[in-house]
C-alpha positions as CSV (number, residue, x, y, z in Angstrom):
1,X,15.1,12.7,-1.2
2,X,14.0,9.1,0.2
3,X,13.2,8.3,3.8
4,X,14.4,5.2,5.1
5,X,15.7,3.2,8.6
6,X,18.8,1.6,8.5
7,X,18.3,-2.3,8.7
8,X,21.6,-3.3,8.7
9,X,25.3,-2.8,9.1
10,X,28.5,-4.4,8.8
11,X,31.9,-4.2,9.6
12,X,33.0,-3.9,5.9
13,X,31.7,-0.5,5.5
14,X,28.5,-1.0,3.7
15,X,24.8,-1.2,4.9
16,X,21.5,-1.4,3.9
17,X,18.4,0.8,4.7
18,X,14.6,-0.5,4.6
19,X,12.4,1.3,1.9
20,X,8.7,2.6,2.0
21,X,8.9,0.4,-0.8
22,X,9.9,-2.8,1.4
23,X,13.0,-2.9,-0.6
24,X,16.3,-3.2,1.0
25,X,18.2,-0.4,-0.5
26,X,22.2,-0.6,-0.8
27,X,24.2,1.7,0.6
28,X,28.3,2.5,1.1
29,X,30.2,4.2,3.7
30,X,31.5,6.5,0.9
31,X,28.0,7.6,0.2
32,X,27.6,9.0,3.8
33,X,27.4,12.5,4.3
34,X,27.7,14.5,7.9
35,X,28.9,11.5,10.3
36,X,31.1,8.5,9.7
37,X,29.7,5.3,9.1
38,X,30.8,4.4,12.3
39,X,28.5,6.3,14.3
40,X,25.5,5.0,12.1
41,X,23.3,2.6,14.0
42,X,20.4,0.2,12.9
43,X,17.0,1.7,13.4
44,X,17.9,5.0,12.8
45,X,15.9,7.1,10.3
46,X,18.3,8.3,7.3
47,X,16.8,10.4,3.8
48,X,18.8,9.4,0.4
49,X,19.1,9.8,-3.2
50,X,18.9,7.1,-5.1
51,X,21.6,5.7,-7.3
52,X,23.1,3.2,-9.8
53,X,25.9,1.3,-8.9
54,X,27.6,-2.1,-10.4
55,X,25.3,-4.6,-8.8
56,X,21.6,-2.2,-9.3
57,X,20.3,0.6,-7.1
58,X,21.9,2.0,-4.2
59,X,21.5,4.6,-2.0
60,X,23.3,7.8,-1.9
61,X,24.0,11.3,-0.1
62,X,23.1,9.1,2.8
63,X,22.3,11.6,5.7
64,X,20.6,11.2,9.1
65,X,17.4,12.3,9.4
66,X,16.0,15.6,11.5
């Protein structure tokens, strides 16, 4: 899995996390796994798979980290 901090959120129910790459990496609330998207908040540390969606890479099995 990928580490990465949550840059930003939005009220539409997608995100997207900052990379060790320096990449923004897209993610949905239907790829979050063990809390809702609601209790996410920017800055926090989250570990991913990345995907393939419509529009290029995104992440998925978005979990919090520790």
């Amino acid at each position: 899995m990928e580490q990465g901090t949550i840059k930003r959120l939005t009220d539409r129910g997608f995100g997207f996390i900052a990379t060790n790459s320096n990449e923004d990496m897209f993610f949905h609330s239907s790829n979050v796994e063990g809390v809702q998207f609601n209790d996410l908040r920017e800055g926090q540390e989250v570990t991913y798979n990345v995907g393939s969606g419509p529009k290029g890479p995104r992440a998925e099995n978005v979990q919090v980290a520790g």
